[in-house]
FISELUM-114639 format. One line per field, with one value per residue: residue in one letter; chain; x, y, z of N, C-alpha, C in turn. Coordinates in nm, 2 decimals, always signed. Example, Ala and Ser with C-alpha at 12.3 -4.5 7.8 and 13.67 -1.06 7.14 Angstrom:
<rs>
rest a / s
kette A / A
n.east +1.32 / +1.28
n.north -0.57 / -0.22
n.up +0.78 / +0.71
ca.east +1.23 / +1.37
ca.north -0.45 / -0.11
ca.up +0.78 / +0.71
c.east +1.32 / +1.29
c.north -0.33 / +0.00
c.up +0.78 / +0.79
</rs>
This chain:
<rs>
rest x / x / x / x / x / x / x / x / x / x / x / x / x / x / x / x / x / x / x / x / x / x / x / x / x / x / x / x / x / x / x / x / x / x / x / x / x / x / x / x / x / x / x / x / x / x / x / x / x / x / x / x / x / x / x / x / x / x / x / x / x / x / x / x / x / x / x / x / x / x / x / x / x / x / x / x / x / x / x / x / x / x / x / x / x / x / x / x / x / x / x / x / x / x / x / x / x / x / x / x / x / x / x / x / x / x / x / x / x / x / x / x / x / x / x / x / x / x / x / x / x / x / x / x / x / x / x / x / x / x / x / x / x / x / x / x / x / x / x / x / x / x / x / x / x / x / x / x / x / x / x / x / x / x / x / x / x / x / x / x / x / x / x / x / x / x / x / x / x / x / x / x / x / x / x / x / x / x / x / x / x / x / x / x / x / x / x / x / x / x / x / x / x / x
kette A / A / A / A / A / A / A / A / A / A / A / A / A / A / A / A / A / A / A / A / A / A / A / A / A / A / A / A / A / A / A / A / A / A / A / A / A / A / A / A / A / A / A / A / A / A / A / A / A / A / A / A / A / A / A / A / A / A / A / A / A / A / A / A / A / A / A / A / A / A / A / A / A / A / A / A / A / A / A / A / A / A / A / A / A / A / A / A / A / A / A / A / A / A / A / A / A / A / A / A / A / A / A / A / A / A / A / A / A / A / A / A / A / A / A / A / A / A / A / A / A / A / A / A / A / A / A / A / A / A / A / A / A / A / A / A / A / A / A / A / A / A / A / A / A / A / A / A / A / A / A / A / A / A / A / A / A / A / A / A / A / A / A / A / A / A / A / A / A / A / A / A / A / A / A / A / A / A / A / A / A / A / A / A / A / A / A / A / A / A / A / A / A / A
n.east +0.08 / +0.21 / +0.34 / +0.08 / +0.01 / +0.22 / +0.22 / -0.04 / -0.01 / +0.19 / +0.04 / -0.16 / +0.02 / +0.34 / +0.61 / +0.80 / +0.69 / +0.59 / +0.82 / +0.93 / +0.71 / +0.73 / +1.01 / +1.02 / +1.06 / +0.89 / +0.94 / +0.97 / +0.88 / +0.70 / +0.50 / +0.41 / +0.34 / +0.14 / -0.08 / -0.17 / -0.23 / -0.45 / -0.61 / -0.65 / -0.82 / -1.03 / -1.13 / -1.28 / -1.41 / -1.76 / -1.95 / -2.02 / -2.21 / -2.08 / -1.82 / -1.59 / -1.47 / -1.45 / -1.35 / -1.10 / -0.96 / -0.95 / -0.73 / -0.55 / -0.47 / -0.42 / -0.13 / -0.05 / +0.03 / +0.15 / +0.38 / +0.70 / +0.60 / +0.51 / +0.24 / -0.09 / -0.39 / -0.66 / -0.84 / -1.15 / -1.19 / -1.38 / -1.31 / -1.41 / -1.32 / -1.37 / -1.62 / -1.81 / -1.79 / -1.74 / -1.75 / -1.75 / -1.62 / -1.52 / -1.45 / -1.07 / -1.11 / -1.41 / -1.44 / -1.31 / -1.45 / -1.69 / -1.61 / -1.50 / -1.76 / -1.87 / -1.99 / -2.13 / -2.23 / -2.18 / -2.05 / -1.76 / -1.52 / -1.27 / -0.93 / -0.64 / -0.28 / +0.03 / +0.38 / +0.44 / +0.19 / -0.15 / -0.41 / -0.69 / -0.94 / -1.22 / -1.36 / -1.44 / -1.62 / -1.86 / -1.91 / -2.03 / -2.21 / -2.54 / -2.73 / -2.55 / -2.57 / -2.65 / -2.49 / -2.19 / -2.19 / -2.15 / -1.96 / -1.72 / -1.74 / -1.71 / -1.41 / -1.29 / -1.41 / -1.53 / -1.57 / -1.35 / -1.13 / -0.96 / -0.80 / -0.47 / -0.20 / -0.01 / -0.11 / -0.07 / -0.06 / -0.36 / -0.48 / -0.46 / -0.73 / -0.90 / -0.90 / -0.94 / -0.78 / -0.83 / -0.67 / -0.82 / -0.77 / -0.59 / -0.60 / -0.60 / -0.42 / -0.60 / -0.81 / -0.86 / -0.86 / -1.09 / -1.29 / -1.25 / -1.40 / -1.63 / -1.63 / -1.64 / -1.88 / -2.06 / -2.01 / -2.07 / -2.35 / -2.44 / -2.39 / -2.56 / -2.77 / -2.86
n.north -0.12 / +0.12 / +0.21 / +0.23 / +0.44 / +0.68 / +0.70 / +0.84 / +1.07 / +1.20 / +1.27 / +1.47 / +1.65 / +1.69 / +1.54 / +1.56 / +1.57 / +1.34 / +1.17 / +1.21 / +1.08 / +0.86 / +0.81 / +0.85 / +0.78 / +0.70 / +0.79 / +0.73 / +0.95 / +1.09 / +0.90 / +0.95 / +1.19 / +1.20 / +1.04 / +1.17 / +1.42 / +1.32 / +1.19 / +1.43 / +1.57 / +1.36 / +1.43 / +1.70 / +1.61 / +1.58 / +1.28 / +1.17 / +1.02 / +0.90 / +1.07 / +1.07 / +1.24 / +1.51 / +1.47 / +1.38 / +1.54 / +1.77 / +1.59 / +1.59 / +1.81 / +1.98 / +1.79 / +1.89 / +2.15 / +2.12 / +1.96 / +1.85 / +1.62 / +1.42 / +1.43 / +1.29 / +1.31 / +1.05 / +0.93 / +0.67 / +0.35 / +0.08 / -0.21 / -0.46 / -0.85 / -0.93 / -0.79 / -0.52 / -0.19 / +0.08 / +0.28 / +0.29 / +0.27 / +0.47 / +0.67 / +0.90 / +1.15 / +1.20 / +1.12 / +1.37 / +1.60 / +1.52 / +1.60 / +1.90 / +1.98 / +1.99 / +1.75 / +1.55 / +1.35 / +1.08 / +0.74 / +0.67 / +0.65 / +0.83 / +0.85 / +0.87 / +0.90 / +0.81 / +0.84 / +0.47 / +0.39 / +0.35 / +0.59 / +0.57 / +0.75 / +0.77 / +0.55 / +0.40 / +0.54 / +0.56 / +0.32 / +0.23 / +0.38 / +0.46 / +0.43 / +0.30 / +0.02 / -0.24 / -0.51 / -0.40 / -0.27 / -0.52 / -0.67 / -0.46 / -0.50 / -0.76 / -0.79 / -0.55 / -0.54 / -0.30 / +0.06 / +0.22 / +0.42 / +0.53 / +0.37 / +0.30 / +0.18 / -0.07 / -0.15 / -0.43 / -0.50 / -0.43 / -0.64 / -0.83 / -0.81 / -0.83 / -0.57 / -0.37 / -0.09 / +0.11 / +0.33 / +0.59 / +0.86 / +1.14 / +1.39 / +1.75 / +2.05 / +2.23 / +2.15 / +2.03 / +2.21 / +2.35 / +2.19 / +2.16 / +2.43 / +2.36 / +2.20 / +2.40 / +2.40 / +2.21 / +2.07 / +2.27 / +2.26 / +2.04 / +2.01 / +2.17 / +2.02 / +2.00
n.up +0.00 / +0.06 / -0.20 / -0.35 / -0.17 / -0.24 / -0.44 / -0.49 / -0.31 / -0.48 / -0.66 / -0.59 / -0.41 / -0.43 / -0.57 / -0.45 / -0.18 / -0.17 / -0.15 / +0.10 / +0.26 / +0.23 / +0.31 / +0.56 / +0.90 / +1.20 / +1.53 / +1.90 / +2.01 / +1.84 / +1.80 / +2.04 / +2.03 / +1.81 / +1.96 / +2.12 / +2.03 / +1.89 / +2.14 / +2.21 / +1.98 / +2.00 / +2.28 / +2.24 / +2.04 / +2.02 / +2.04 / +1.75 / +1.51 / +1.17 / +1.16 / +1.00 / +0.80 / +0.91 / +1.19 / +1.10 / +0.95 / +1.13 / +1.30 / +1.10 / +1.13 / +1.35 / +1.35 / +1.17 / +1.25 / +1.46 / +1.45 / +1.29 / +1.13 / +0.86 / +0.74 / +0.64 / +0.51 / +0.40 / +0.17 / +0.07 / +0.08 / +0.36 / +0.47 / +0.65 / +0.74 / +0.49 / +0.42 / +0.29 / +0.49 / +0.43 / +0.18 / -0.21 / -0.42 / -0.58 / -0.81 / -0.77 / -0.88 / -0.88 / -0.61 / -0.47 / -0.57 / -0.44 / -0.19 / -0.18 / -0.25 / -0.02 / +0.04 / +0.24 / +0.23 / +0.09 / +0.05 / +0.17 / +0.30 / +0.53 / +0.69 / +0.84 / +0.79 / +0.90 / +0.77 / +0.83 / +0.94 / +0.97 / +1.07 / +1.24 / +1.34 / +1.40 / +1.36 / +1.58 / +1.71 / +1.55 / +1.50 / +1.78 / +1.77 / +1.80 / +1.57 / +1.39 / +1.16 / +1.28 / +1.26 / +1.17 / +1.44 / +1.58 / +1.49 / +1.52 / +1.77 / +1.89 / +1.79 / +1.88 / +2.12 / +2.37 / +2.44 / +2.31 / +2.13 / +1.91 / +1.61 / +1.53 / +1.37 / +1.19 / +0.85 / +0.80 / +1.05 / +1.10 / +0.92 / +1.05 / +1.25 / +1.00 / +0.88 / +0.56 / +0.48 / +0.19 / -0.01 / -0.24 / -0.25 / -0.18 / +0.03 / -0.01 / +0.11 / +0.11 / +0.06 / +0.29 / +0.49 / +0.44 / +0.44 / +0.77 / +0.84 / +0.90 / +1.13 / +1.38 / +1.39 / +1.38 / +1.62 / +1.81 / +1.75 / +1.79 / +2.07 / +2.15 / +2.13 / +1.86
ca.east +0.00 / +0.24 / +0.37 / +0.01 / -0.01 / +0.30 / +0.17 / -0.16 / +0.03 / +0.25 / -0.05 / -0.22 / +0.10 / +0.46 / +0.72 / +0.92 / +0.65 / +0.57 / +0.94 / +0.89 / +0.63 / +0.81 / +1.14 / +0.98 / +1.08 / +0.86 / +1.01 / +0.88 / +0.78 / +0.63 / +0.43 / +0.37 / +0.26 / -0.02 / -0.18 / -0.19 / -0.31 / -0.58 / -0.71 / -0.74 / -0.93 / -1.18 / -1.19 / -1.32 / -1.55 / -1.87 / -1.97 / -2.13 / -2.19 / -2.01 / -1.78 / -1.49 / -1.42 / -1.43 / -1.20 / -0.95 / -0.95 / -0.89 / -0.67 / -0.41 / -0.43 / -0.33 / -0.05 / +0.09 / +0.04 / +0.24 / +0.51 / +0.70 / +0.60 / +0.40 / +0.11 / -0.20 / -0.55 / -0.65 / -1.04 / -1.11 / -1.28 / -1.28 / -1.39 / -1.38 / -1.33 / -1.41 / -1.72 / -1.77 / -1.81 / -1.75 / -1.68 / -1.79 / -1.49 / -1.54 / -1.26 / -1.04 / -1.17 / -1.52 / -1.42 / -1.24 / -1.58 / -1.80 / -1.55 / -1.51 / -1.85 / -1.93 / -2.14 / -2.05 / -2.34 / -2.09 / -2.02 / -1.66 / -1.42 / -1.14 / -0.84 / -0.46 / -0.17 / +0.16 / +0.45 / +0.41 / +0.08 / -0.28 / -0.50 / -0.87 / -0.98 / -1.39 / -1.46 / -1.52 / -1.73 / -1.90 / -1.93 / -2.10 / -2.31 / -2.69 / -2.70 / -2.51 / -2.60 / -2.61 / -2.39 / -2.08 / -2.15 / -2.12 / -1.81 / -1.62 / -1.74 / -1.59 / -1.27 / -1.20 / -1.44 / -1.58 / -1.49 / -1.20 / -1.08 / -0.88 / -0.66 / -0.35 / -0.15 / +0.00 / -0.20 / -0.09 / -0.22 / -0.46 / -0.50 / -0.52 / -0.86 / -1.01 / -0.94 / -0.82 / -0.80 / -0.77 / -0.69 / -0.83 / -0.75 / -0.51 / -0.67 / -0.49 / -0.41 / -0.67 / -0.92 / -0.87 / -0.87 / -1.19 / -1.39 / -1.22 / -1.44 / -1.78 / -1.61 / -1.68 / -2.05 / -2.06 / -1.98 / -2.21 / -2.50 / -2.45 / -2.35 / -2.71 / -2.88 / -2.99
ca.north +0.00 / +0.24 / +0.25 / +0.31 / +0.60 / +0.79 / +0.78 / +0.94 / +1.18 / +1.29 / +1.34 / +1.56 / +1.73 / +1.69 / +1.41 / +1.62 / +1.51 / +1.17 / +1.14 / +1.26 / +0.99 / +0.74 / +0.84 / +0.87 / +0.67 / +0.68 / +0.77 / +0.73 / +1.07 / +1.13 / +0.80 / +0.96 / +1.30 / +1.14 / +0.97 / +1.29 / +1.52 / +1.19 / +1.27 / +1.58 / +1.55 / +1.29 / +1.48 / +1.78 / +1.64 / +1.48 / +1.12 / +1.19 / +0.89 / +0.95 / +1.22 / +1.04 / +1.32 / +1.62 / +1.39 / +1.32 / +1.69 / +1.83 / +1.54 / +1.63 / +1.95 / +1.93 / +1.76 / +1.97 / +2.31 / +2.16 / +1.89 / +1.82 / +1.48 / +1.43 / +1.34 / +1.27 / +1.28 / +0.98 / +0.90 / +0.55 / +0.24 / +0.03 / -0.36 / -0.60 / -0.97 / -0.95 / -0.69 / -0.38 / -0.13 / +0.21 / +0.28 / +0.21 / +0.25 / +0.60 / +0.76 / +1.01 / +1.30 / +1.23 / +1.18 / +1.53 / +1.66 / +1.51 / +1.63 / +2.00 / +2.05 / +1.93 / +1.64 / +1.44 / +1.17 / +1.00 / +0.69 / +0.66 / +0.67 / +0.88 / +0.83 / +0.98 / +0.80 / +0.86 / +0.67 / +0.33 / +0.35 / +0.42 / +0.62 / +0.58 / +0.81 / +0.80 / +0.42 / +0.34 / +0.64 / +0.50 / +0.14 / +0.25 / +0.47 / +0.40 / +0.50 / +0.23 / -0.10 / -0.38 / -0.60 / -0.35 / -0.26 / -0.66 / -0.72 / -0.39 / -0.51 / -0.86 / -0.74 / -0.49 / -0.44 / -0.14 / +0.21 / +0.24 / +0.59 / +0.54 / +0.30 / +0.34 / +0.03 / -0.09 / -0.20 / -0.56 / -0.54 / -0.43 / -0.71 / -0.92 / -0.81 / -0.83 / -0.48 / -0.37 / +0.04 / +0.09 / +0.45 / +0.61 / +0.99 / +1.21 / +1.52 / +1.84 / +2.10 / +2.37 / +2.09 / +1.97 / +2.33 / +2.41 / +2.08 / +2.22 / +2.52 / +2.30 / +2.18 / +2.44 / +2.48 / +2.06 / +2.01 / +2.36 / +2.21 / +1.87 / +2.06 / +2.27 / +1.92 / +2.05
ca.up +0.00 / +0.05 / -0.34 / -0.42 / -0.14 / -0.23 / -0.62 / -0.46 / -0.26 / -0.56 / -0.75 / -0.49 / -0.38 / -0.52 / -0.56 / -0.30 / -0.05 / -0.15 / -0.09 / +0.22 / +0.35 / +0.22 / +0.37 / +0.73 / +0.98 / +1.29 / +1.62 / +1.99 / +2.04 / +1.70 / +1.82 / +2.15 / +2.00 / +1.72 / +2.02 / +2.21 / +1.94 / +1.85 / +2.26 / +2.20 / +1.91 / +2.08 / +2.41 / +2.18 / +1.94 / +2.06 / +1.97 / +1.64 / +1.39 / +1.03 / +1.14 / +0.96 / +0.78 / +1.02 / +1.29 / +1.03 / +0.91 / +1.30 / +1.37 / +1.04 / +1.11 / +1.42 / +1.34 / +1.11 / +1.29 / +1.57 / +1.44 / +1.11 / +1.13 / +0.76 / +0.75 / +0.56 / +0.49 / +0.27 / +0.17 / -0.01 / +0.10 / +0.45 / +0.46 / +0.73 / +0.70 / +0.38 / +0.42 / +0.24 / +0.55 / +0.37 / +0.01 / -0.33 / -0.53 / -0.64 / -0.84 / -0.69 / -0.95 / -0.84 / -0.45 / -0.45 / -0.55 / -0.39 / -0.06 / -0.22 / -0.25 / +0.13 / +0.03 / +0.31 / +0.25 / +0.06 / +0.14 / +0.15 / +0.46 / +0.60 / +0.76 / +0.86 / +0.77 / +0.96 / +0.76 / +0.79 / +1.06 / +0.96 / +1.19 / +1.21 / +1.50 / +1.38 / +1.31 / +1.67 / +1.74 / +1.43 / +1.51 / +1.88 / +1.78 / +1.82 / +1.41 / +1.27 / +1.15 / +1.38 / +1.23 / +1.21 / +1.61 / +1.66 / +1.43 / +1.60 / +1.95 / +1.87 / +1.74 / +1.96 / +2.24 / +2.42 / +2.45 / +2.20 / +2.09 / +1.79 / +1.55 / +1.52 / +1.35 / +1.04 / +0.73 / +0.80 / +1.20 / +1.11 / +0.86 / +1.17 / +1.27 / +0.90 / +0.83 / +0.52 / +0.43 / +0.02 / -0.06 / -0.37 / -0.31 / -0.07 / +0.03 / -0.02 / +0.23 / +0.08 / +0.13 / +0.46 / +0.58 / +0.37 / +0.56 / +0.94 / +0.87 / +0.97 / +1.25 / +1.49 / +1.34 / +1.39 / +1.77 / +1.86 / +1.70 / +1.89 / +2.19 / +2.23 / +2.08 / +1.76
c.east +0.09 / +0.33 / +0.24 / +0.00 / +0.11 / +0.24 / +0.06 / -0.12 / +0.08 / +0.14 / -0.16 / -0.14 / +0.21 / +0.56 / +0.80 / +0.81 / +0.59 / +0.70 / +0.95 / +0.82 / +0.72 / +0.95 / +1.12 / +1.01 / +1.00 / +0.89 / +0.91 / +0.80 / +0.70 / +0.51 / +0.33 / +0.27 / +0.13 / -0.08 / -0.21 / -0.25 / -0.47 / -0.66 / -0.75 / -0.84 / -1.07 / -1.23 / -1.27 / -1.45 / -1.67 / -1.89 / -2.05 / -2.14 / -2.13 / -1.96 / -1.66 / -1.42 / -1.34 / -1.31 / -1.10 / -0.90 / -0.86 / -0.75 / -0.51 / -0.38 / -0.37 / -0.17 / +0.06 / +0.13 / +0.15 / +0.34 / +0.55 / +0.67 / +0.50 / +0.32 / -0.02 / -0.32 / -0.59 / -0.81 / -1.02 / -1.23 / -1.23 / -1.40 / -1.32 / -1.43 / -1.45 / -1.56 / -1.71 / -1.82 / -1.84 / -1.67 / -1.77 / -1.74 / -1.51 / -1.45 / -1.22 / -1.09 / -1.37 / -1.53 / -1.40 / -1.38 / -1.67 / -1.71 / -1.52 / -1.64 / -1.95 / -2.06 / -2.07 / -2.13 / -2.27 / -2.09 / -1.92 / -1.62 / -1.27 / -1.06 / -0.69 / -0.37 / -0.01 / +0.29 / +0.38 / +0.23 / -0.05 / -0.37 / -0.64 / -0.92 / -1.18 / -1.45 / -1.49 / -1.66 / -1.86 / -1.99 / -2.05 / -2.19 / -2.50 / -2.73 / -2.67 / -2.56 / -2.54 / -2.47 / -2.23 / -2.10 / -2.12 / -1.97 / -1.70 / -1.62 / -1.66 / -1.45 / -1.18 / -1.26 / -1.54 / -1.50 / -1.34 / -1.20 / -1.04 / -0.80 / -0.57 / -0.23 / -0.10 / -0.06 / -0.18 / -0.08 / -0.30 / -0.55 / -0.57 / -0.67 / -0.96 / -1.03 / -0.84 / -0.86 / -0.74 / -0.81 / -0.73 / -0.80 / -0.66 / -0.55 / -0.61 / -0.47 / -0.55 / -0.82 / -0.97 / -0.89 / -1.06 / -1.29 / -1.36 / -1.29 / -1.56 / -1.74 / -1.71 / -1.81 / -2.09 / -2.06 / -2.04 / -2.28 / -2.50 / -2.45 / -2.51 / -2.79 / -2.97 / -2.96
c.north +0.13 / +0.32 / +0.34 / +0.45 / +0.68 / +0.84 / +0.85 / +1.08 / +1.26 / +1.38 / +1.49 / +1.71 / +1.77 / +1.53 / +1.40 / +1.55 / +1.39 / +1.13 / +1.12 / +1.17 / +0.87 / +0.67 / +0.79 / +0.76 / +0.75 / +0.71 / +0.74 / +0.83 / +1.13 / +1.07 / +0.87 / +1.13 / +1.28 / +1.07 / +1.13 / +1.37 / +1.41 / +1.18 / +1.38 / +1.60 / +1.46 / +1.33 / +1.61 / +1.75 / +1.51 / +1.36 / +1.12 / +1.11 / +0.95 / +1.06 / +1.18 / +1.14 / +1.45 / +1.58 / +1.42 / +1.45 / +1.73 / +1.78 / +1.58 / +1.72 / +2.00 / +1.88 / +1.85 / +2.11 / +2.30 / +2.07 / +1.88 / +1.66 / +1.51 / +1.32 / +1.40 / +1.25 / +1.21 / +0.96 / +0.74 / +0.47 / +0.17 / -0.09 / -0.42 / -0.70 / -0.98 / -0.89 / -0.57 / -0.27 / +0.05 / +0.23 / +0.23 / +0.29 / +0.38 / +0.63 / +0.87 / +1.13 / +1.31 / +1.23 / +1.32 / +1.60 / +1.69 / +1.59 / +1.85 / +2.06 / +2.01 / +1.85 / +1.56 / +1.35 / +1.06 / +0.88 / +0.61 / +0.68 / +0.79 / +0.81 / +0.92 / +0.89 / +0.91 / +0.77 / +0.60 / +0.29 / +0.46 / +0.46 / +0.65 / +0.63 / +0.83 / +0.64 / +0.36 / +0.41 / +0.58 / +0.39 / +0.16 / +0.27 / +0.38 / +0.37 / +0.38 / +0.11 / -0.21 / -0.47 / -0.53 / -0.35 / -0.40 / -0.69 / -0.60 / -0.46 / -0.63 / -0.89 / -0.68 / -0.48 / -0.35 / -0.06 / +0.20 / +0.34 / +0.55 / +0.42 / +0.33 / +0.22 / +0.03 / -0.15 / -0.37 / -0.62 / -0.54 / -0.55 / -0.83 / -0.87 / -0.78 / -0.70 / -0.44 / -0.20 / +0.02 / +0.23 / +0.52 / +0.76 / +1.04 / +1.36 / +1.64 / +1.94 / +2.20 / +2.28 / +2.08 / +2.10 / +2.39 / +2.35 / +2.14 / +2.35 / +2.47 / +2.22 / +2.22 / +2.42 / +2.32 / +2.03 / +2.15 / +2.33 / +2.12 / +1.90 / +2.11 / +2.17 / +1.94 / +1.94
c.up +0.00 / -0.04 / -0.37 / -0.36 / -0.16 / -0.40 / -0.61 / -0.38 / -0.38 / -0.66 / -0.67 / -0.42 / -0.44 / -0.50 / -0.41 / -0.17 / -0.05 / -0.13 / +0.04 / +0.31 / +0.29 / +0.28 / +0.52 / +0.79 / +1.15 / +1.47 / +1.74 / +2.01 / +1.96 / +1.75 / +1.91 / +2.11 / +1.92 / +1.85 / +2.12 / +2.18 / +1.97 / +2.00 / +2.27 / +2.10 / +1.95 / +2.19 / +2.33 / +2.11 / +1.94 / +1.97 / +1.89 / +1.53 / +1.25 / +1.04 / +1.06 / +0.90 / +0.84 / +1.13 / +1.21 / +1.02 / +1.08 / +1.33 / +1.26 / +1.07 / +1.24 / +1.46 / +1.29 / +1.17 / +1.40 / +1.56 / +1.32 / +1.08 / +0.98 / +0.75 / +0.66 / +0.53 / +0.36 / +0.26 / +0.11 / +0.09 / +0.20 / +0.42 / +0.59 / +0.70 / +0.63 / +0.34 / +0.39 / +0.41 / +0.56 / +0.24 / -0.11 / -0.43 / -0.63 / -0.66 / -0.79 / -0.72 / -0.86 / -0.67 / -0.43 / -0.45 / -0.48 / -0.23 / -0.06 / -0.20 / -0.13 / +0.11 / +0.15 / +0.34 / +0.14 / +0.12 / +0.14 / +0.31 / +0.43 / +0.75 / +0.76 / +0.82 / +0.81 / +0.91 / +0.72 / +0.85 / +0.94 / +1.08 / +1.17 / +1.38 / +1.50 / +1.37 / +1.45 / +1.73 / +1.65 / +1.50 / +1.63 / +1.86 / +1.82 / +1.67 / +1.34 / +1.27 / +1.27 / +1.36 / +1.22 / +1.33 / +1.66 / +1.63 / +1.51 / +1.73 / +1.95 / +1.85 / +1.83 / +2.06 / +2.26 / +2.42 / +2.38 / +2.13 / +1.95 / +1.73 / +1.49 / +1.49 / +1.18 / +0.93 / +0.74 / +0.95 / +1.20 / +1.05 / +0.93 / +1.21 / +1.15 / +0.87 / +0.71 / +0.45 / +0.24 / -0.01 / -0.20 / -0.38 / -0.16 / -0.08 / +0.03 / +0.07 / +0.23 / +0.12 / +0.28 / +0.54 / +0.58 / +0.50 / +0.72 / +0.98 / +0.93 / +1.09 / +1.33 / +1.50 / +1.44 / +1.58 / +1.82 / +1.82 / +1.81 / +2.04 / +2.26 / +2.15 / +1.94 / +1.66
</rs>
């Protein structure tokens, strides 16, 4: 996976920074900083089903305003053991769109990617919810459990519990900033119940 995501980075950004994630190497405190930002992002933004977007958005931006660690906002398709869960294989020209022009009834997935690690900080919020289909809330709860904040793992851990992320677009900075502006709007709605 991480040939196809440096050829979706280059196309989104430059060579110079698909270099750049490719290059990375991981440290402890890079480790220790994405889980730190990734609480602050979930202590912040209420338990709202399908925020996959909005999370991911907060949680890159985050990252980049306060480390050079590079990192990424990827969209695409998620399946467990062998289950479609989110996606339907929409090309990147028409992802971007449909993400540009804040449709976010899509139904595609977001995620971060650090390096080698993929971070899914919205699919348990998800999974819990009251909202989603039964059968995802049983397959997360069997997998992983209760109350779980975020994943944070490599594409072939994650493999281990039947999950397999398949990127089709890397989001650009002008986007990710664009989507962070319904944030605030997003967690004051929820906040006063509307």
């Amino acid at each position: 996976m991480k040939q196809e995501l440096s050829e979706l980075i280059k196309h989104s950004y430059s060579e110079k920074e698909a270099s750049k994630y490719v290059e990375y190497s991981l440290t402890q405190e890079d480790y220790d900083l994405i889980v730190d930002s990734a609480k602050s992002v979930l202590d912040y933004f209420p338990s709202i089903h399908n925020c996959c977007v909005q999370m991911s958005a907060l949680w890159t931006i985050l990252i980049r305003d306060h480390t050079d660690i590079p990192v990424h906002m990827v969209a695409g398709n998620l399946d467990m053991m062998g289950r479609r869960i989110f996606g339907n294989n929409m090309n990147a020209h028409d992802m971007s769109k449909s993400l540009s022009e804040s449709n976010l009834d899509w139904d595609g997935h977001c995620w971060v990617v650090f390096g080698d690690l993929i971070g899914d900080i919205s699919l348990f919020r998800t999974a819990y919810s009251e909202h989603t289909p039964e059968w995802l809330g049983e397959m997360i709860r069997s997998k992983f459990g209760e109350d779980r904040g975020m994943l944070l793992a490599t594409p072939s851990n994650l493999l281990e519990y039947g999950l397999v992320y398949t990127p089709s677009y890397v989001l650009q900075d002008s986007e990710i900033t664009d989507l962070a502006r319904s944030i605030e709007l997003i967690v004051n709605q929820e906040k006063r119940g509307e």
